[in-house]
C-alpha positions, 0 to 999 in steps of 0.5 A: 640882456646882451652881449654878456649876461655873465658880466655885464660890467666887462670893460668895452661892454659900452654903457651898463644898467644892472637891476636899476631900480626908482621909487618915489615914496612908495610908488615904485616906477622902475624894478630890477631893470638890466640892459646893455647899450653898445656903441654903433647899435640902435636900441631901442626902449619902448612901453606904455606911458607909465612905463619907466622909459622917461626914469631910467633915460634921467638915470642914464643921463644924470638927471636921477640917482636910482634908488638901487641897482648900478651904472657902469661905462666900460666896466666903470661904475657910474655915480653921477650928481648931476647931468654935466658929469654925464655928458662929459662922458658923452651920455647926453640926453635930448628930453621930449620936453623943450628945455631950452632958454626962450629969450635966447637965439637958437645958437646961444642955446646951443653953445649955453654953459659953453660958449665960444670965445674970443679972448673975454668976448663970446664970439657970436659970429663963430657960433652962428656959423657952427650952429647953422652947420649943425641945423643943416646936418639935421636937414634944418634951415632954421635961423641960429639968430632966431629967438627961440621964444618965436619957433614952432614946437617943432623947431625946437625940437630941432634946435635941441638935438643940434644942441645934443650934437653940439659937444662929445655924443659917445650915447645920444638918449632920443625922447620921442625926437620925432613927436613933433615932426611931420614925416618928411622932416623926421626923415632928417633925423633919421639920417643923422641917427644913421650917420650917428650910429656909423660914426660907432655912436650908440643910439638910445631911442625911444618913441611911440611910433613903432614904424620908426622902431622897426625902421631904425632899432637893432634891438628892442627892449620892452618895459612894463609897469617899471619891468623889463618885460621882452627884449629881442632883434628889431627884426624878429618883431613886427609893430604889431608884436611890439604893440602887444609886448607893450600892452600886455594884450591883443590890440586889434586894429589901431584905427577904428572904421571909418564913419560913413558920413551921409550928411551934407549939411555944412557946419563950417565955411570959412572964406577968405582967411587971412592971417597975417603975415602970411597966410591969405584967402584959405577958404575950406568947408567943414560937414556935420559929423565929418573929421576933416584933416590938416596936413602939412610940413612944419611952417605950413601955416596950418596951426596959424591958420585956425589960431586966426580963425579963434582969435588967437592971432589978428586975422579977417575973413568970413566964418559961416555956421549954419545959416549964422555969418560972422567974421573971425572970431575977436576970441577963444571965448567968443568960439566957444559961443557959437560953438567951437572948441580948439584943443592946442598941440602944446598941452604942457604949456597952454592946454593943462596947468600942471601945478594944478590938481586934475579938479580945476583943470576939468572944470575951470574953463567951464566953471558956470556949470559947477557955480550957484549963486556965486560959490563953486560946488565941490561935489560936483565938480568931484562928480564931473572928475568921476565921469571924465576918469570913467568916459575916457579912462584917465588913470590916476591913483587920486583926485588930488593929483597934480596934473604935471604927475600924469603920463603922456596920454592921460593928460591928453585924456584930460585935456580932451575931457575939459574941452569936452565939458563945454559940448561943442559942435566943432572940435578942432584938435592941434596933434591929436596923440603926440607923445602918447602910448600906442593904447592911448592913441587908440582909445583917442582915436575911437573917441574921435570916431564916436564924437563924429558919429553923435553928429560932431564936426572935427578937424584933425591938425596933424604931423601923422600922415597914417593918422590922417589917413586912418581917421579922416574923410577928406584931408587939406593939404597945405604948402607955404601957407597956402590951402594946395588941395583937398583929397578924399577917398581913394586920393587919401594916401600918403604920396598924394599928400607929400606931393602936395606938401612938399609942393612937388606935384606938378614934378611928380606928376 
């Protein structure tokens, strides 16, 4: 705990948690925890989902009251009742959850619960203005006008942490900023975090991406179980210590080795997609026991383009399977007839029902399987939960849970597991691994591997280029919706796929 460990209620210490501590009833989440944030530092608090990270950023930024310890700002002890008093202060918090109005435009959630005005009018011609300034700094030309409802996830995102910047930033708490970003766009941020820590901000960031840890953190701090476990100079750690630090054991490597793909037999062919309004004649092929990957920048087209191909956009085109010719697909459900299963990249809000206990959300996509004449039977469906906590290591203290209780990783687990349960050939997953710990991550891509070994088809849609490049076979780019160039074996690096994601391999070359 640094600068001061004798006093870390010192004024002009910066801000102050002293032995913090959270419980929920009886489940403690966060103990004891002491850390120091300084103005024009990076720190960076890292740890396993379930670690505490999410509790004690809602501590420090006013959403939470712990349960023990203090919080001070320059020697002042902090008693917030709610976020606003926080932010006032300067402490804003910029949550890995979307939470923003949806039928609203970008600026109007911007400038929201303070909006600019002229005389008793708000003056949208000025926020538009201020809030296009903002998205700019953050490397962004999303539309202020825009409707949020209408944005991709990542975009969100964006129009978040310009809303974060928006009003007094003496600490800015980063969630996993970058979980929805692909590299190149989460390059933006990294530069508004360094012009942000320049102008004496302090940075709290946390992320699953340790390359990013190593890259922006002056110091990490390490939580456990709700305890601090490790705190040291980013520069003393490698990603791989800090992996350990997180775990609390040796990891090995991140991605298991590849599988060595001998057949040829094509499981998917898909010719002439189209997906209006933008997206015409994708054509690609997809192989027995083959991960193929999707890479791409945010607005590439590359979740429209499977979203039309299952049927969840209006979309034509040829689709092969084997020897079977079909057009695209009129529904999910019609996919996973012939075969195919889509697991979405926005697991919250379209993948799992939160409010729901973990039973239905395995079995209710599949619930035949669990019914006999007409009745659903429990046991079995009790039984299926078993296998699935048992086959990919969801952790949960009871059945009953609701699955808006899980971490990060094991709701992706479990959405894995559901989509799993109907046994499709094809499995196409939208990101993977987004916000999930680094032992999640790995346990997902080992279940990756071993469903491409059984003879599975995957397609990978990802922001990660070391994920593609760590799992898949061949890899297809895309740039301004368009299907740019496919590479595999020794093409699969990540300058290859940025030159043509970025549409600059005709400079680059």
């Amino acid at each position: 705990m640094s600068p001061d460990q004798s006093n870390p209620m010192k004024e002009n210490q910066g801000l102050v948690a002293f032995q913090l501590s959270k419980a929920f009833g009886e489940n403690l989440v966060l103990q004891d925890v002491s850390l120091i944030f300084q103005r024009g530092k990076v720190h960076a608090v890292i740890g396993e989902n379930g670690a505490g990270k999410s509790t004690l950023m809602k501590i420090l930024g006013g959403y939470q009251l712990p349960s023990s310890g203090t919080l001070a700002l320059d020697g002042k002890v902090l008693h917030f009742t709610g976020p606003k008093e926080a932010e006032a202060l300067g402490i804003v918090l910029v949550h890995q959850e979307i939470l923003l109005a949806p039928h609203l435009t970008v600026a109007e959630n911007i400038f929201l619960g303070r909006e600019l005005r002229i005389g008793p009018f708000v003056d949208d011609e000025t926020m538009n203005a201020k809030a296009s300034a903002l998205l700019s700094n953050l490397g962004s030309s999303l539309d202020p006008r825009a409707r949020v409802e209408n944005l991709t996830i990542a975009n969100r995102q964006i129009a978040q942490i310009a809303r974060a910047l928006s009003g007094r930033h003496d600490f800015i708490i980063f969630d996993e900023p970058t979980a929805a970003l692909t590299p190149v766009e989460s390059e933006a941020v990294f530069t508004v975090i360094q012009n942000l820590k320049d102008q004496n901000c302090g940075i709290i960031y946390i992320s699953h991406k340790l390359d990013e840890v190593k890259r922006l953190a002056d110091t990490v701090s390490v939580l456990r179980d709700g305890k601090l476990v490790a705190q040291q100079p980013a520069n003393k750690l490698k990603a791989v210590d800090m992996a350990h630090l997180m775990v609390g054991r040796e990891l090995g490597a991140l991605y298991p080795p590849k599988v060595i793909r001998t057949n040829s037999e094509v499981a998917l062919q898909v010719e002439n997609l189209i997906v209006p309004p933008s997206l015409n004649n994708a054509n690609f092929v997809l192989h027995k026991g083959e991960i193929l990957g999707f890479a791409g920048l945010i607005g590439a087209g590359r979740t429209e383009l499977f979203e039309g191909l299952l049927g969840l956009r209006p979309a034509t085109g040829r689709v092969s399977l084997g020897d079977k010719f079909n057009s695209v697909f009129s529904s999910v459900a019609a996919a996973a007839k012939a075969g195919l299963a889509y697991v979405t990249e926005d697991r919250k809000g379209k993948g799992l029902l939160l409010n729901l206990e973990l039973t239905p959300n395995l079995t209710l996509s599949t619930l035949q399987q669990f019914t006999n004449a007409g009745f659903i039977q429990h046991r079995l469906e009790l039984a299926a939960l078993d296998v699935a906590f048992s086959r990919y290591d969801i952790r949960a203290k009871s059945h009953d849970l609701d699955a808006g209780r899980l971490s990060g990783g094991n709701q992706q687990k479990l959405l894995l597991a559901k989509t799993l349960q109907a046994d499709p050939s094809i499995i196409i997953i939208d990101e993977p691994t987004r916000g999930v710990d680094i032992g999640a991550k790995k346990q997902i891509y080992e279940l990756i591997a071993s469903l491409a070994r059984s003879g599975k088809s995957i397609i990978v849609i990802s922001s990660e280029m070391p994920e593609l490049i760590g799992l898949c076979h061949r890899i297809v780019v895309m740039h301004r919706s368009q299907l740019v160039g496919t590479l595999e074996g020794s093409d699969i690096n990540e300058r290859k796929i940025v030159t043509l994601a970025t549409g600059t391999e005709k400079q680059a070359a």
